[in-house]
N, C-alpha and C positions, 0 to 999 in steps of 0.2 A: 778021257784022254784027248789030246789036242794034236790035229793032224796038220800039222806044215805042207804048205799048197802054193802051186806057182798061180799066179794070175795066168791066166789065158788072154788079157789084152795086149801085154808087150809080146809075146810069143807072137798072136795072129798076127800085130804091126808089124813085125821085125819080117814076119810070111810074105807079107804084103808086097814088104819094101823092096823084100829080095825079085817076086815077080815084077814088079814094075820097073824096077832097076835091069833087068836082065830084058825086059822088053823094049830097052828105049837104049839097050846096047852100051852100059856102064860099067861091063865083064867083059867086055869085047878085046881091049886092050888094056890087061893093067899089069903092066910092066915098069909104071914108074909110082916113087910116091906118088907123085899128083892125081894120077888114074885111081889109086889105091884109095885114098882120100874123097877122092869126088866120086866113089862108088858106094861107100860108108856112108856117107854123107845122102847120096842118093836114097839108101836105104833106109834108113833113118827118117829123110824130112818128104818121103815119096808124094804126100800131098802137092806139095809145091810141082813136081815133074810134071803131075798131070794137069796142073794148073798152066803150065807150060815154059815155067824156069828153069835157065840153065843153071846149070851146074858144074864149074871145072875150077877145078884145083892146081895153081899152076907155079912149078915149083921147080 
């Protein structure tokens, strides 16, 4: 029998993204697209944040 299995790598990234986004304050105000977006996006490309790019979305 063949067990269907999530990866555990998008999951831990997606983990990641969400603490380094929520630590560099990208949940803090999201009230608009633009915030909504560059918080996604935050979460998603979190390498970069710690690398030290911005990120805003502005719409």
């Amino acid at each position: 029998m063949r067990r269907s299995s999530i990866s555990l790598l998008p999951l831990i990234w997606i983990v990641i993204g969400v603490v380094v986004a929520a630590t560099h304050h990208f949940f803090d105000h999201v009230s608009t697209i633009g915030a909504i977006l560059s918080a996604i996006i935050a979460v998603i490309l979190w390498p970069l944040i710690l690398l030290g790019v911005k990120i805003a979305i502005i719409i």
